[in-house]
Phi, psi and omega in degrees: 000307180297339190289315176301336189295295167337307196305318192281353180259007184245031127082197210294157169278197189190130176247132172243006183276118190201136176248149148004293176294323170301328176282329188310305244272305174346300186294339173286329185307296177321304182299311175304322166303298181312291150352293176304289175327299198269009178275326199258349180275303211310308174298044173243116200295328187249092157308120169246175181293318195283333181249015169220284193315296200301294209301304186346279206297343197268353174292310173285331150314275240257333168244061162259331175283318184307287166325298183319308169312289198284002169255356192257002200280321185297000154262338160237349166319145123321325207250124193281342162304328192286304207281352150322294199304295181287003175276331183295311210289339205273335161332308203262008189241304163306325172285327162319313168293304176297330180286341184264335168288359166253353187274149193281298219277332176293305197279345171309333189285276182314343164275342172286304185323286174303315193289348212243076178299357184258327163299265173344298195274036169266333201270141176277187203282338194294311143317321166227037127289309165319295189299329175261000156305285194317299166322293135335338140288337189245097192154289197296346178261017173088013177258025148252011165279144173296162189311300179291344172289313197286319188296326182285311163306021180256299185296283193310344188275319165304334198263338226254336167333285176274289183320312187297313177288324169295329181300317169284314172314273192329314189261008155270316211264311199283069184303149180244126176253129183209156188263092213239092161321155179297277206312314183282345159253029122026119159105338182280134195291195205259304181291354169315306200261001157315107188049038183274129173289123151303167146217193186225140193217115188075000198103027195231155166228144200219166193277142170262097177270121155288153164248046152295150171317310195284014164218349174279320193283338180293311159256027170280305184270343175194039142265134225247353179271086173356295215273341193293309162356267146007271186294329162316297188280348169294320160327300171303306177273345162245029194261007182216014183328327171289359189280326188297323158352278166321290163321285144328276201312305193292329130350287203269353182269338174270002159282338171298322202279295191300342177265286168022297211273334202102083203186165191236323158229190181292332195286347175276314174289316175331280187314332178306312136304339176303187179257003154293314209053324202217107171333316187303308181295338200252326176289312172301314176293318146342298191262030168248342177273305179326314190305344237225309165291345168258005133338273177306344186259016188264338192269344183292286207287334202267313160332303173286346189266346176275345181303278162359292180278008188275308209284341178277346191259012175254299174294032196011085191215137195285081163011101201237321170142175178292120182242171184310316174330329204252346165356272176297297162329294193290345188295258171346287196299283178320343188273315193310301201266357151269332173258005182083053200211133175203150171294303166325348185275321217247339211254011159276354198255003193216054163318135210275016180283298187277346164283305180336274207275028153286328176282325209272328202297307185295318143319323154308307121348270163314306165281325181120348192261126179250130184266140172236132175291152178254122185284319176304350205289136168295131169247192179251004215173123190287001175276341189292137158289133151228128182253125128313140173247123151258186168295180174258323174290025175087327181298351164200136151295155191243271196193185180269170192189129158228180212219083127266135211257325217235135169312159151220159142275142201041049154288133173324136189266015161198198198264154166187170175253105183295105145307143166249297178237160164238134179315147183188145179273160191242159173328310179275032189073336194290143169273133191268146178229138205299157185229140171209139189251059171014031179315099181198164182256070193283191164288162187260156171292162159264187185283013176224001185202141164279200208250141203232115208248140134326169181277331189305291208301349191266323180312322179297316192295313174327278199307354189257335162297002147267009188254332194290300183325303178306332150292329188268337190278344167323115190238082167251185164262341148266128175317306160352291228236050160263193176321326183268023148290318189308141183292132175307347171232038154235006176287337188262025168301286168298349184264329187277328182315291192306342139342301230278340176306346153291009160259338188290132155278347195276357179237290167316333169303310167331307184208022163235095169230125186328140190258015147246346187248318210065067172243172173267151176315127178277136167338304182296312167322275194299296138037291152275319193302332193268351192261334136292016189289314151302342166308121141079042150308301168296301185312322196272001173268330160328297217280358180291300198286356169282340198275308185307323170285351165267322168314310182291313180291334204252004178222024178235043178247142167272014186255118194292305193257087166285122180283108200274333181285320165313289169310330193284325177321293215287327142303356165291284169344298194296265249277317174280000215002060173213137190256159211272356187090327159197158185274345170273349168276143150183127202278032191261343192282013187209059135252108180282332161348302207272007178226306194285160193082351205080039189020059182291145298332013164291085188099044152223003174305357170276009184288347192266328149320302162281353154303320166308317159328296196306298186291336166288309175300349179266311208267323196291349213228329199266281192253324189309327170293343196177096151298349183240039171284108195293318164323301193272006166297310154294330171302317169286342189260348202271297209254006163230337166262293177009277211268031182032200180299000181308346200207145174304139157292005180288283178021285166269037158217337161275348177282335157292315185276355180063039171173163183285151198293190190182151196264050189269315174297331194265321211277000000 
């Protein structure tokens, strides 16, 4: 009885099993509602909140998990039909959205609505957040524009569409390959070439490199041969030349929407919600932290640059100067040899299984939460994990969770957190409870080790299990107000935090234990990992602000054709002080921010940085006395996760900290 009682409460089940046809027939289904829906708010002689808004929204409950399945699948399938189809549905699933997000007789309904004080003032504040969301939404989409106004936005809203999904097709399917002899990746450890595929190239077998993470961060970082480096990352940086294009393009059609709307740029309409408000406000933090890292970073360089030249007078070879190539490498060296520390020191201790539920155990702890594996759940993939989330005493189910880790081809090439569904109350009080999926490439095990995580790749996982909490803990009563509601420079607030528990050892013990001895990490390790956690601090906060300040030159401009590959050279160079080596390389064509999603991080990339701010201050004010304190644990999940986009996020963030946040802890 009780098992059945569970069963009914954990709300709809989700098929991630999809043929081609099945995502088509899907995708009409989806499309025919949404259509009938907004046909029948359009018809309404009185609009109140309950027959035009509530139908909007209740719409976005009940096929918002559906959609989601069927655009996300194209990140992750085997099957490349699969993963068409769904490059397809999501096309016709955005244009679909968009055209309805344009229609005048829908918003004529929600503006009688929003204008009706005696309506408004009946609605609880959740209801009418909602409701001036909605408002808002139908504006930014041009239905305060004349009929040809709206018709030019439309048409660029369409193209901004496609350019996205191609852009994300391209940096998913098109891996860069390279041939590497043992001698020339020289510096790479032994399990590096464990059940590594070869070929034979001249009479030679020579190793076969991906620029999947798990073979690019590696020889990024420790490979000792200049030209192997080199050729990696040229490999990386030209394996998509057509994205720049795509990019160009998409660049100067979101300054036509943003002058459209009335906005002098695009960065100016992005930003209007955020909690920056204004370009203006992101350039000064901006240009006050640089100022603040290049102070500091001239002592950083001059460390790498002798390394560099030690290294160039034993191979007699001439000082040619610092290049993007030697970042990481020299980065990496230096940290080694001032604190004793190599990731190669640390990644026996940090099998990814027993660090998984070591994070989730932990969570558990703070938060409240208990993950149970579903052994039984249908996945897309015999690598995927699925966890039930309950209360931790057992007394209410939270949502679903799945966990895929390990690299594949035409997999998403780096980490992120999927909202699949967001939790919503249902008509009979009963709750839809939220689904969020995990992405990432860690290494796969071999035939003699299971897959062995950096201390970085465990920082990922941290950060990406704090983007998960933050979705499964979300409690609203509309789906509307889930996670990608949340303002873009208060979402990486909670992922950067839960980092920092990746420094404690009083934590790592726990769960980072040799996967041959079982003994746990010594203390003098995580020691060294903190003591080198600030090392090379400046370059590497230069190179944040370099990405945000090339987001900010191509999207806080009125020059339609801003040369996007030029500007990304030439601020790398000013701002990272590593030069790029060629005018033919560039990593903007594989910066996905800046696309992927519908380019949700387009003129927000500075969000990780301000975000950061907020989380040295939550964890230093907060959390830093007792980290595992279940009270102030709740206290963060009641008043900074809970209420999703439902609230500005300044809010939840001065009712926790009991006063407005401040940079004194990040600075």
């Amino acid at each position: 009885m009780a098992s059945r009682l569970q069963q009914a409460v954990k709300g709809a089940a989700l098929n991630f099993q999809r043929t081609p046809a099945e995502i088509n027939a899907a995708v009409q289904r989806l499309i025919r509602r949404e259509q009938q829906t907004y046909d029948k708010v359009a018809a309404q002689r009185r609009p109140t909140f309950t027959n035009t808004i509530a139908p909007l929204a209740k719409l976005e409950n009940t096929d918002g998990g559906e959609s989601a399945i069927i655009s996300f699948l194209q990140n992750v399938s085997t099957d490349k039909q699969v993963r068409d189809a769904s490059s397809e549905a999501e096309r016709a699933l955005l244009s679909s959205r968009m055209t309805s997000m344009m229609r005048e007789d829908v918003y004529k309904s929600v503006k009688q609505v929003l204008e009706n004080s005696v309506e408004l003032a009946r609605l609880d504040p959740e209801d009418r957040a909602l409701a001036e969301s909605m408002a808002r939404q139908y504006r930014q989409n041009g239905l305060a524009l004349s009929a040809e106004q709206r018709a030019k936005l439309k048409t660029i809203k369409q193209r901004l569409i496609e350019l996205g999904i191609e852009f994300s097709r391209n940096t998913n399917e098109k891996d860069g390959v390279a041939l590497f002899t043992r001698d020339e990746l020289a510096g790479l450890p032994d399990s590096f070439f464990e059940d590594r595929e070869t070929r034979t190239e001249n009479g030679v077998q020579k190793f076969v490199v991906t620029t999947k993470y798990p073979d690019l961060v590696p020889v990024m970082q420790m490979a000792k041969v200049e030209s192997t480096r080199k050729q990696m990352l040229y490999a990386e940086e030209t394996r998509c030349p057509e994205n720049i294009a795509l990019l160009q393009e998409a660049v100067g059609l979101r300054l036509r929407a943003a002058q459209l709307l009335g906005y002098q740029t695009y960065a100016g309409f992005r930003l209007e919600e955020n909690m920056a408000k204004t370009p203006d406000t992101v350039l000064e933090f901006a240009s006050d932290l640089r100022q603040r890292m290049e102070k500091l970073a001239g002592a950083e360089i001059k460390e790498i640059e002798a390394l560099k030249r030690a290294d160039n007078e034993a191979a007699g070879k001439p000082y040619e100067g610092l290049f993007n190539w030697d970042y990481r490498y020299y980065s990496t060296l230096v940290k080694q040899r001032k604190h004793k520390i190599s990731e190669e020191q640390v990644k026996p201790y940090f099998a990814v299984e027993r660090v998984t539920r070591g994070i989730l155990d932990l969570c558990q702890t703070i938060l409240g939460l208990k993950f149970v594996k579903a052994a039984d759940a249908p996945t897309w993939h015999p690598d995927v994990v699925a966890y039930e989330v309950w209360e931790a005493d057992g007394t209410a189910f939270m949502g679903h969770i799945y966990l895929d880790l390990f690299s594949r081809a035409g997999k998403y090439g780096h980490a992120c957190l999927n909202p699949i569904q967001t939790g919503y109350e249902k008509d009979d009080g009963t709750r839809e409870y939220p689904v969020a999926v995990i992405l990432a490439n860690f290494p796969k095990p071999t035939s003699t080790t299971p897959s062995l995580l950096t201390h970085n790749e465990v920082l990922t996982l941290l950060h990406e299990i704090g983007h998960l909490v933050h979705c499964i803990c979300t409690r609203t009563k509309w789906a509307h107000f889930g996670l990608d509601s949340v303002q873009h420079d208060a979402i990486e607030t909670p992922s950067q935090l839960l980092e920092n528990w990746g420094y404690a050892h009083s934590v790592l013990r726990n769960f980072a234990l040799h996967y041959q001895t079982g003994e746990p990490i010594p203390e003098e390790l995580v020691e060294r990992l903190v003591a080198a956690k600030n090392e090379g601090s400046a370059l590497f906060y230069l190179r944040q602000l370099f990405f945000g300040e090339f987001d900010m030159a191509i999207h806080h401009t009125t020059n339609a054709s801003v040369d996007v590959k030029a500007t990304y050279n030439t601020l790398r160079k000013q701002i990272t002080r590593f030069t790029g080596g060629s005018d033919n390389c560039c990593g903007a064509a594989t910066f996905g921010h800046m696309m992927g999603g519908g380019g949700s991080y387009a003129a927000g990339y500075y969000s990780y940085l301000w975000s950061l701010v907020y989380s040295a201050d939550i964890f230093e004010s907060r959390f830093s006395a007792d980290i595992m304190n279940p009270r102030t644990g709740m206290d963060y999940r009641r008043e900074i996760l809970q209420p999703g986009g439902s609230r500005d996020a300044m809010v939840g963030l001065e009712r926790f900290l009991g006063r407005p946040p401040n940079s004194k802890a990040f600075l």
